[in-house]
C-alpha positions, -999 to 999 in steps of 0.1 A, spaced: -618 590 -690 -644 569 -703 -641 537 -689 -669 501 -698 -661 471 -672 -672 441 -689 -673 399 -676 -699 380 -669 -719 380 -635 -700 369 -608 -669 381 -619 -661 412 -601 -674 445 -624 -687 461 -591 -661 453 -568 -635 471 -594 -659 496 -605 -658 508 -566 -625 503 -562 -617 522 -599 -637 555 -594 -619 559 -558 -584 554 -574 -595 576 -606 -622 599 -589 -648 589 -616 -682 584 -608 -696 543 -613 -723 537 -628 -735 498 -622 -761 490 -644 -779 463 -620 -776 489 -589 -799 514 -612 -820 486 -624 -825 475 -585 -834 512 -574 -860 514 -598 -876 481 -589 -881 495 -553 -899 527 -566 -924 504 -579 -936 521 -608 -948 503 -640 -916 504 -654 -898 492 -622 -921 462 -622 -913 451 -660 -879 456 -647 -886 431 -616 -897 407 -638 -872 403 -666 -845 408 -638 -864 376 -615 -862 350 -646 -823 362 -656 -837 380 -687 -822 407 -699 -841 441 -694 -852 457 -725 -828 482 -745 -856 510 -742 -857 508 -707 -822 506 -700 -809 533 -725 -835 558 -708 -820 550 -675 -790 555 -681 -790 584 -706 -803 607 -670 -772 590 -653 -745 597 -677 -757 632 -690 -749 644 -658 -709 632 -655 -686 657 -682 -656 643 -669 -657 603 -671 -676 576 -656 -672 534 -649 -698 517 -665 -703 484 -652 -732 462 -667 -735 480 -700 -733 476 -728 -746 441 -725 -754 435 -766 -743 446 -798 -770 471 -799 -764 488 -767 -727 496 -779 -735 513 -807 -755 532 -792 -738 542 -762 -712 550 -787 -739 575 -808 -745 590 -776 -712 597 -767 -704 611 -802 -729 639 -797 -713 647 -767 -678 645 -787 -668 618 -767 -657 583 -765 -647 551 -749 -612 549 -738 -609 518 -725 -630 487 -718 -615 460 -697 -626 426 -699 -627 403 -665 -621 369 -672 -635 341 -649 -639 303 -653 -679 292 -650 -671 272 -620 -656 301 -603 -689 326 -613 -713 297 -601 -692 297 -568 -690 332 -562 -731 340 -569 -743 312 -547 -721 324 -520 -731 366 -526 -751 385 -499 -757 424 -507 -764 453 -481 -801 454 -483 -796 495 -480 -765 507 -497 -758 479 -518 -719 466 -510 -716 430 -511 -699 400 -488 -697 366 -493 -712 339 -471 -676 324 -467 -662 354 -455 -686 366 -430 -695 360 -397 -733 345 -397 -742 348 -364 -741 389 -376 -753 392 -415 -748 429 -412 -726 455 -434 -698 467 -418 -702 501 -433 -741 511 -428 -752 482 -401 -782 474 -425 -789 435 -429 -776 415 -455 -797 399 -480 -793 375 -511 -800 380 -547 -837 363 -561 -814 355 -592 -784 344 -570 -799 300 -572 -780 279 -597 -809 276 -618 -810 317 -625 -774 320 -622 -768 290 -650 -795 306 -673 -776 345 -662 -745 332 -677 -761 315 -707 -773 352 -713 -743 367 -710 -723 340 -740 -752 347 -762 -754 385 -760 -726 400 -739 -696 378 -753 -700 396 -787 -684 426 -773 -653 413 -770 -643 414 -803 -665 442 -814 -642 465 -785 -607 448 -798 -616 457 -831 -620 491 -818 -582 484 -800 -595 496 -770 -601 460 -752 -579 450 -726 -583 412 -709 -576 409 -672 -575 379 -654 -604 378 -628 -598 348 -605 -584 354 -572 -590 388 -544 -602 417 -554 -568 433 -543 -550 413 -569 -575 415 -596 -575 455 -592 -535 453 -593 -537 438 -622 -555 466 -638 -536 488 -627 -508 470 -640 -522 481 -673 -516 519 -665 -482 509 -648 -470 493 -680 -484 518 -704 -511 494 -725 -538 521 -723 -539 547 -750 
């Protein structure tokens, strides 16, 4: 299966992407994980990544389709993609790619989230500063900002302020929002609500196998 996870930030794409490719054994791909690895090499194209990422911009479609063109033509039996496509541009052609692979998308889900909710969740966000899961400042005990899984300290975004996180989902309306009705057209959209745990939100998606409403 070929699976896009789309919402803006803040509303849950990697938490379900991880919690997807252990219930489907897929592999999941999130966009801003890659984008963050090749930062740290620190190679010219991990710093124009740094920057564009730093001011809420979105990364170039060059640099992003290269990236992820490594990642994907190494998975022949499915992936979660979670951060892309993130314009009109990039769907198309993901959607040439997977054509000359003679494949393509079988579902995109579509996590819906009030602003106030997003706003809340970023400003709150810590992420593993070595493998990446993330917590929640509410949620956690201070006195020990570690991850439970790799015991490596706990960090927050540069983009998670309100300034960058207001201007992240100003982004996402202009360019992301599009793909909503570009992937119902294709009658492979399906809206989820996003608000409340991440237990409920996944069993809402998997409501959507329960019931039958993917092709």
């Amino acid at each position: 299966m070929y699976m896009v996870l789309l919402g803006p930030p803040g509303a849950g794409k990697g938490t379900q992407g991880e919690k997807l490719k252990d219930k489907l054994g897929l592999i999941h791909i999130a966009m801003g994980n890659l984008l963050r690895e090749t930062v740290k090499k620190k190679t010219p194209s991990g710093e124009k990544v740094r920057a564009f990422m730093e001011e809420g911009k979105l990364v170039p479609d060059g640099v992003i389709l290269e990236l992820l063109k490594n990642e994907i033509e190494l998975e022949k039996e499915g992936f979660i993609l979670d951060g892309f496509p993130r314009n009109l541009s990039q769907a198309r052609k993901l959607d040439e790619f997977l054509d000359k692979e003679a494949e393509k998308l079988d579902l995109v889900i579509n996590l819906e989230v009030k602003k106030a909710v997003l706003i809340k969740r970023l400003r709150g966000r810590l992420i593993c500063s070595e493998c990446g899961k993330v917590y929640h400042k509410s949620k956690i005990d201070h006195s020990m900002e570690i991850c439970k899984d790799c015991g490596a300290s706990l960090l927050q975004r540069n983009d998670d302020n309100s300034d960058i996180i207001k201007k992240r989902i100003e982004v996402y309306l202009e360019h992301t929002h599009p793909l909503i009705d570009y992937y119902r057209k294709k009658k492979i959209l399906r809206n989820v609500q996003g608000e409340g745990t991440s237990e409920k939100v996944f069993q809402r998606i998997m409501d959507l196998f329960k019931e039958k409403k993917i092709a």
